[in-house]
Residue frames as a rotation matrix with the C-alpha (Angstrom) as fourth column:
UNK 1
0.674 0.082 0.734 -7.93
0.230 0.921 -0.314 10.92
-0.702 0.381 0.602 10.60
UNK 2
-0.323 -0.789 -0.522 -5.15
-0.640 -0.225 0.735 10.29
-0.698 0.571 -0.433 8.19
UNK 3
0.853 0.150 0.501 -5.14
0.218 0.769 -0.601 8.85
-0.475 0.621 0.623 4.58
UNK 4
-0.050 -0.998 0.044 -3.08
-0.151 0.052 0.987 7.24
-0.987 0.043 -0.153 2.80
UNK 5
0.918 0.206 -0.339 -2.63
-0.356 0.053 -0.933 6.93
-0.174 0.977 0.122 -1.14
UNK 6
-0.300 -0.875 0.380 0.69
-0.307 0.466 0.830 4.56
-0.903 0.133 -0.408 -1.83
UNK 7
0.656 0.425 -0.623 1.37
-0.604 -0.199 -0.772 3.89
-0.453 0.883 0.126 -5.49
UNK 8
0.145 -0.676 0.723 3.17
-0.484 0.589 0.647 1.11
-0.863 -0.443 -0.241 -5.60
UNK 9
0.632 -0.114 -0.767 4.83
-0.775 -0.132 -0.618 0.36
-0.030 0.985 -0.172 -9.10
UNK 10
0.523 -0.599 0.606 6.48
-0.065 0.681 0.730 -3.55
-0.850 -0.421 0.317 -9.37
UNK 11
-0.310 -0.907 -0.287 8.97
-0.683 0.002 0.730 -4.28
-0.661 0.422 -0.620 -11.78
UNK 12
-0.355 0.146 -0.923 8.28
-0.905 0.192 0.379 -5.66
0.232 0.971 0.064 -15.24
UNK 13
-0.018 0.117 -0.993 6.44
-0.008 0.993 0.117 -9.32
1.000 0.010 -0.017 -14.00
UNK 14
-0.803 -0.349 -0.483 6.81
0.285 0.487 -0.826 -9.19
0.523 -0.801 -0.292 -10.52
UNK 15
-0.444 0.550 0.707 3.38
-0.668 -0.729 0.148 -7.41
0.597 -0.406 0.692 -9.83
UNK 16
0.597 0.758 -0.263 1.46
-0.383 0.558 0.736 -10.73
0.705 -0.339 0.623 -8.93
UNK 17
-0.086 -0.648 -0.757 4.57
0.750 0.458 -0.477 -11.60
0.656 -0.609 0.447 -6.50
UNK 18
-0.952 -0.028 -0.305 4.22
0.283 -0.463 -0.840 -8.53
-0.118 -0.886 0.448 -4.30
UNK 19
0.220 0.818 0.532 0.24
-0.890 -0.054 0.452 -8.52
0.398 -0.573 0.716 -4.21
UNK 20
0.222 0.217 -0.951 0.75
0.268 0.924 0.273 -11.84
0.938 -0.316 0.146 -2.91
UNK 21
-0.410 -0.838 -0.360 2.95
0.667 -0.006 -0.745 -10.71
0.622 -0.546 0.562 -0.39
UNK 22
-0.925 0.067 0.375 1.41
-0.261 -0.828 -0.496 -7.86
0.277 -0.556 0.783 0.23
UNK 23
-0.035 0.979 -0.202 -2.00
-0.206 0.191 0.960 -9.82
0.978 0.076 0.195 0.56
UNK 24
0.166 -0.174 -0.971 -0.38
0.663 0.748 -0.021 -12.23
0.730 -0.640 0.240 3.03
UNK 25
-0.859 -0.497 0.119 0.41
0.363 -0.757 -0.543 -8.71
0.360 -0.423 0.831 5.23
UNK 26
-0.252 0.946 0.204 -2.94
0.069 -0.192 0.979 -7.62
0.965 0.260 -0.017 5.51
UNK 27
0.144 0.615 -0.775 -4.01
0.323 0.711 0.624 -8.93
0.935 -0.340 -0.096 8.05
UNK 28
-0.328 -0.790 -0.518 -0.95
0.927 -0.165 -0.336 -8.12
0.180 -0.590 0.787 10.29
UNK 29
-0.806 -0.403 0.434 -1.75
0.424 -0.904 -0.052 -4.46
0.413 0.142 0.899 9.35
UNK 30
-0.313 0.734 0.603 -5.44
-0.143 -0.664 0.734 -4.46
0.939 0.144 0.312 10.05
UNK 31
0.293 0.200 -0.935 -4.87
0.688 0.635 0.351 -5.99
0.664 -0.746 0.048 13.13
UNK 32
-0.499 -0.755 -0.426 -2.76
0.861 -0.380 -0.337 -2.83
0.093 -0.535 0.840 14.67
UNK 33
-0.042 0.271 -0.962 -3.57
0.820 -0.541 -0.189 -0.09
-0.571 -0.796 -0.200 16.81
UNK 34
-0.062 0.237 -0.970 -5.71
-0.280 -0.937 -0.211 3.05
-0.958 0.259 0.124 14.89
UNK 35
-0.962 -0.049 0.269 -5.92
0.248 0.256 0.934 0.75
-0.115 0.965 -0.234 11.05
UNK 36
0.030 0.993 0.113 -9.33
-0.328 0.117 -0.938 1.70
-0.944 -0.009 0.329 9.86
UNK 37
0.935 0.355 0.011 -9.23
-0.075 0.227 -0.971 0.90
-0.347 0.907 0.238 6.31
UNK 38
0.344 -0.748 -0.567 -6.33
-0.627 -0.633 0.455 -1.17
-0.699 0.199 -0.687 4.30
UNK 39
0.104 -0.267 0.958 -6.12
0.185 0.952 0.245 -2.61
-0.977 0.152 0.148 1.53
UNK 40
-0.808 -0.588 -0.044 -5.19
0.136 -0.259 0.956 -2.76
-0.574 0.766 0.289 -2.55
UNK 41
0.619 0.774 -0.135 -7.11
0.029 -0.195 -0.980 -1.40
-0.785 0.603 -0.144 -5.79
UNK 42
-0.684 -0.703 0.196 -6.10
0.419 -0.158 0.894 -1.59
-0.598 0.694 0.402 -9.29
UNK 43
-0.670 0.496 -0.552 -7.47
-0.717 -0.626 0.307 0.32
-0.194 0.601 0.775 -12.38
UNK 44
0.226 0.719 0.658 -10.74
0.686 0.362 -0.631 -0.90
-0.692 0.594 -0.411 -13.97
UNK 45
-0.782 -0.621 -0.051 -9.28
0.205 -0.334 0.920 0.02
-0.588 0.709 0.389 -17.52
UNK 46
-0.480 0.749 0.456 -12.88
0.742 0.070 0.667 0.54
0.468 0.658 -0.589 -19.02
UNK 47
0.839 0.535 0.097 -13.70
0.441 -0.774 0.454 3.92
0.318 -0.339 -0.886 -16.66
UNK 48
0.313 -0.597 -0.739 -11.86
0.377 -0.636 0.673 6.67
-0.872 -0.489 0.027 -16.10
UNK 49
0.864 -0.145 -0.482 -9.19
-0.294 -0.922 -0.251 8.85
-0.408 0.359 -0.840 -18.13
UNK 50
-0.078 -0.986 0.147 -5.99
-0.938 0.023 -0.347 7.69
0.338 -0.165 -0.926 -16.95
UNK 51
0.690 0.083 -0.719 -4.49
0.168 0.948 0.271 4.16
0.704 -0.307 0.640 -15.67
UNK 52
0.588 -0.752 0.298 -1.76
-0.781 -0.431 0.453 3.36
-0.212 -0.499 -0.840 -13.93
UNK 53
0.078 -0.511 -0.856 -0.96
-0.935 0.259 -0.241 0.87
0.345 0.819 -0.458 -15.88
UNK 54
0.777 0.625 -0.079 -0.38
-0.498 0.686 0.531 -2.95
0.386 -0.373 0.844 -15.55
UNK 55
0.067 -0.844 -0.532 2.19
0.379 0.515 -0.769 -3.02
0.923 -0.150 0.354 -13.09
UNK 56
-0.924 -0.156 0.348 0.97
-0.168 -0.653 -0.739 -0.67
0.342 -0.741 0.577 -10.65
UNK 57
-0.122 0.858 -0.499 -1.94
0.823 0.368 0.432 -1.41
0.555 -0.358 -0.751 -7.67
UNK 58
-0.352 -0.130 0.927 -2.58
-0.400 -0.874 -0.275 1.53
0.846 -0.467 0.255 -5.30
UNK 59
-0.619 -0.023 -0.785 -2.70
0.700 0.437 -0.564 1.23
0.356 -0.899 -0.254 -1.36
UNK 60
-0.075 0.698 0.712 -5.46
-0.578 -0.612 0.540 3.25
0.813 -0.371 0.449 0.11
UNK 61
-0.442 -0.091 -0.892 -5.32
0.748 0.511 -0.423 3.43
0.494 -0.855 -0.157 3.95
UNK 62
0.418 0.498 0.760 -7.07
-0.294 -0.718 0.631 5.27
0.860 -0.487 -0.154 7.05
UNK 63
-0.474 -0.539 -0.697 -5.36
0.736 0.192 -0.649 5.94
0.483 -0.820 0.306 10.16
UNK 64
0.461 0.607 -0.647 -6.96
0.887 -0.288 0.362 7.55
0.033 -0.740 -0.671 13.51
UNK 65
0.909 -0.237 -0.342 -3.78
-0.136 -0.946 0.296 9.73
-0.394 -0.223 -0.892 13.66
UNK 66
0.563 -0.654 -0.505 -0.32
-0.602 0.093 -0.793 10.18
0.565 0.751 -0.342 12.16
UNK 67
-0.049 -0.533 0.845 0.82
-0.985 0.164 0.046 8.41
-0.163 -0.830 -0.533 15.56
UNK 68
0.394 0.721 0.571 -0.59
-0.360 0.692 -0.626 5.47
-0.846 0.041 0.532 14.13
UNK 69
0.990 -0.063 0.122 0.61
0.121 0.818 -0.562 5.54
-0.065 0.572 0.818 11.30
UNK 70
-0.026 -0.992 -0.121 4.49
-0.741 0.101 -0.664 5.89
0.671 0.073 -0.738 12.08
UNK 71
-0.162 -0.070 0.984 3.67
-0.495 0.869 -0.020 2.84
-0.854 -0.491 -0.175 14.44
UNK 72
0.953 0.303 -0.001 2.26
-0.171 0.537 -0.826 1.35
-0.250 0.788 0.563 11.11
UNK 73
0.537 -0.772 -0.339 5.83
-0.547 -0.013 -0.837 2.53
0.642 0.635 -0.429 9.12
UNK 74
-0.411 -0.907 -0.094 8.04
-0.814 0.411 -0.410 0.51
0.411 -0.092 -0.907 11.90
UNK 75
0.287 0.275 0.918 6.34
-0.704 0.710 0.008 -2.05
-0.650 -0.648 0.397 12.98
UNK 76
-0.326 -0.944 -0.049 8.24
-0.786 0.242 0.569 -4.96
-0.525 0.224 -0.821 12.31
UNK 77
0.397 0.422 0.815 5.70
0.692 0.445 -0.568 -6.96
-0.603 0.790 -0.115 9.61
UNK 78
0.906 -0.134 -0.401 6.34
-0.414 -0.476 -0.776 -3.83
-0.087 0.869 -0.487 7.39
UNK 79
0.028 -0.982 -0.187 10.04
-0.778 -0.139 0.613 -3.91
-0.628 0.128 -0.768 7.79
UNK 80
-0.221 0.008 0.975 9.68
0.071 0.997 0.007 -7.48
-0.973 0.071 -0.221 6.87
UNK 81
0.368 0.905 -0.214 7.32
0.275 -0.326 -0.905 -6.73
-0.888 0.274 -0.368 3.79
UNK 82
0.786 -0.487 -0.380 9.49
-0.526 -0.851 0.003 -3.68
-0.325 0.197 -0.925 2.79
UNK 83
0.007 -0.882 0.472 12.39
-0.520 0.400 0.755 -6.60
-0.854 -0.250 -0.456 2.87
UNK 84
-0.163 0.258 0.952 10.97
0.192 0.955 -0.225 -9.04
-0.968 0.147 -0.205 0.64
UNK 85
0.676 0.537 0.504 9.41
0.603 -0.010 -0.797 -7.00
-0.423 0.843 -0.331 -2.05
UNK 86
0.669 -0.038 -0.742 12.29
-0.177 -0.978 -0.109 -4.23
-0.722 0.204 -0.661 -2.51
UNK 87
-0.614 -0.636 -0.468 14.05
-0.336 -0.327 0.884 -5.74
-0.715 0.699 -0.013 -5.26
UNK 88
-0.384 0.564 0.731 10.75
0.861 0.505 0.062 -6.35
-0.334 0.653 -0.680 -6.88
UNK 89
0.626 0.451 -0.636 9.83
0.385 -0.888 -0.251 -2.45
-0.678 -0.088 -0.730 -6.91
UNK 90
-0.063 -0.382 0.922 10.30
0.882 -0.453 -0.128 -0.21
0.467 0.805 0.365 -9.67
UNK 91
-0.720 -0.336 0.607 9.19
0.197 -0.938 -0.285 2.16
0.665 -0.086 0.742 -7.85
UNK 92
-0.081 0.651 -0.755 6.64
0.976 0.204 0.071 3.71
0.200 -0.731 -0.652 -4.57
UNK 93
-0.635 -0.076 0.769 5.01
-0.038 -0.991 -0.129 6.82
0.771 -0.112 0.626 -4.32
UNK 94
-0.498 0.789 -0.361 3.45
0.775 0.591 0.222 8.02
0.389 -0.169 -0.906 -1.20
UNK 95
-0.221 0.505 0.834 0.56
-0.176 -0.862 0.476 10.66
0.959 -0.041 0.279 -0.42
UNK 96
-0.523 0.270 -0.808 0.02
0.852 0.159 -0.499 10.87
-0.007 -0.950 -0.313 3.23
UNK 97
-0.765 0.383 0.518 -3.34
0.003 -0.802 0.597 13.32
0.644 0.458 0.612 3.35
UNK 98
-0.719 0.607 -0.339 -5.86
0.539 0.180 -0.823 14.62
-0.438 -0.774 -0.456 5.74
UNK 99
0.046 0.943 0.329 -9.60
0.996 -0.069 0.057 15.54
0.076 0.325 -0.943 5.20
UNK 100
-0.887 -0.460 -0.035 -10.11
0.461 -0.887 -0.015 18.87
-0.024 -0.029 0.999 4.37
């Protein structure tokens, strides 16, 4: 199994425009060969240490194998996705991690 941790950082205002987007995607993704688990989280600002602040949501995903998910990275919803939101992005980190 693979996880994922994407940190996905939108440009000053534009956060509620690419969760939309990325809501409307969803589906598409959980619909695709090896998805076990995908979808957004944002801070609860009343627990924890640390935020990420209120422009940034985090992607948390599970994939059967990494074959999976590089079918995930080209399949042609992301591209799409990837199209729409990149001049809303400030900025996208991602952690691609397995269980240890």
């Amino acid at each position: 199994m693979i996880h994922v941790i994407a940190i996905i950082t939108a440009k000053p205002g534009q956060r509620a425009a690419v969760l939309e987007l990325f809501q409307a995607n969803v589906p598409a993704v959980r619909a695709e060969a090896g998805c076990i688990e995908y979808g957004a989280a944002s801070d609860i600002e009343t627990m924890g240490n640390a935020t990420f602040g209120p422009d940034t949501f985090v992607v948390i995903e599970k994939w059967e194998s990494e074959d999976h998910l590089k079918a995930h990275a080209a399949a042609p919803h992301m591209k799409a996705y990837g199209a729409k939101t990149k001049d809303m992005l400030a900025g996208r980190v991602i952690h691609v991690l397995k269980p240890v």
